[in-house]
N, C-alpha and C positions, 0 to 999 in steps of 0.2 A: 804530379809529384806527391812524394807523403808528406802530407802535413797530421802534426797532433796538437790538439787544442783542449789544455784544460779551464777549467772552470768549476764553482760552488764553494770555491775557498770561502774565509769570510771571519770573522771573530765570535765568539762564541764562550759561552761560559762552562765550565767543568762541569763533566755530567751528560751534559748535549750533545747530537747529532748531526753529523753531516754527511752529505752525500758528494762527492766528487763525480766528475765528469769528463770524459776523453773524446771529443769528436776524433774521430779518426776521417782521412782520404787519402785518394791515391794509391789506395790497397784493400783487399777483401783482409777480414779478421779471420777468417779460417786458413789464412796461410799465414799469419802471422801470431807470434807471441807479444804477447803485453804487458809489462810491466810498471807497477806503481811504488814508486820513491820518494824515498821524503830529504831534504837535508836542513837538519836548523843550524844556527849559526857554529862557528868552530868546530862543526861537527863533519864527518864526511857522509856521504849521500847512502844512503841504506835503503834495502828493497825490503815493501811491506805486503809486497801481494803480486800475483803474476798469474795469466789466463793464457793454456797453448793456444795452441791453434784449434786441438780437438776440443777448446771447452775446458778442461781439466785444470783445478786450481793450487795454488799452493801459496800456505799464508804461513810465514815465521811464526815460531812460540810467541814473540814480544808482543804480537797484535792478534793472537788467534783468541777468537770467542766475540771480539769489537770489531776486527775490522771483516768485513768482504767484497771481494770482487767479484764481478759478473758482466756480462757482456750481453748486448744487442745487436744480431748481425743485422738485421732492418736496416737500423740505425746507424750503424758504423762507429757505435758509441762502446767504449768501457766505462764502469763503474766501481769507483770503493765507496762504499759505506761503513762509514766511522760512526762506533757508539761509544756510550760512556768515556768519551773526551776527557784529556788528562791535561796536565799545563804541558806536562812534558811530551806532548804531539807536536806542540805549535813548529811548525817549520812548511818550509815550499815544499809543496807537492809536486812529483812529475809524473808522468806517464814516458813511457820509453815502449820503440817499436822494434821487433829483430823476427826477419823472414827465416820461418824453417821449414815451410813448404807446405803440401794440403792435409791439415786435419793431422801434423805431427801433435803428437804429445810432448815434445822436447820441446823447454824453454830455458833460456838461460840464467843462472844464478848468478851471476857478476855483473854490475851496471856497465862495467866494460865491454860485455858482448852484445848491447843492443847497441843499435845503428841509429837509430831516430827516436829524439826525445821533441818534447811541449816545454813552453817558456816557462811551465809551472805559473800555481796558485796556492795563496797563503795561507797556511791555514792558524790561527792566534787562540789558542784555549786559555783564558784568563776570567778571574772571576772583579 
C-alpha cells in the first residue's frame, strides 16, 4: 500500500537550514507526482514545491531561491531543502502523493488533487 513518511522537522533559528524528507512505498516515484505542503496554524494548507513524475520541478514565487526539491528514485525518498528560514515558515509540513502515470510531466496544483499525504513534520523557525 502507499505509504509517505515525513521527517527532518525540528526547531531552528532564523537564518538556518533544513532539510525535509519523504520515504515514500508502495509506488515507484516516476509514476507519481509529489508534492510538498506546509500549513501553520489558522492558515489553510499551501503547496511549496512539487517533483512530476519526469523529474521536472515547480516551486511558488513565495519560496523560490530558499526552498528545493529533488528526488531519489534509489531511495524512494523526496526531498525540500529549506534555506534562510524565516519565523514565518514555521508550520507542518506534508508531502502529498497523486499517480499520473510513467515519466508524465503533469502534477497537480491544488492539494485537493493528490490522493495520498504523510502525517507531516514540524517545522518551528524562532530565534
Amino acid at each position: 500500500q502507499v505509504q509517505l513518511v515525513e521527517s527532518g522537522g525540528g526547531l531552528v533559528q532564523p537564518g538556518s537550514s533544513l532539510r525535509l524528507s519523504c520515504a515514500t512505498s508502495g509506488f515507484r516515484l516516476n509514476y507519481y507526482a509529489i508534492g510538498w505542503f506546509r500549513q501553520a496554524p489558522g492558515k489553510e494548507r499551501e503547496g511549496v514545491s512539487c517533483v512530476a513524475a519526469d523529474g521536472s520541478t515547480y516551486t511558488p514565487d513565495s519560496v523560490k531561491g530558499r526552498f528545493t526539491i529533488s528526488r531519489d528514485n534509489a531511495k524512494n525518498t523526496v526531498y525540500l531543502q529549506m534555506n534562510s528560514l524565516k519565523p514565518e515558515d514555521t508550520a507542518i509540513y506534508y508531502c502529498a502523493a497523486h499517480e499520473v502515470g510513467y515519466g508524465s510531466s503533469w502534477f497537480p496544483r491544488s492539494r485537493n488533487e493528490y490522493t495520498y499525504w504523510g502525517q507531516g513534520t514540524q517545522v518551528t523557525v524562532s530565534s
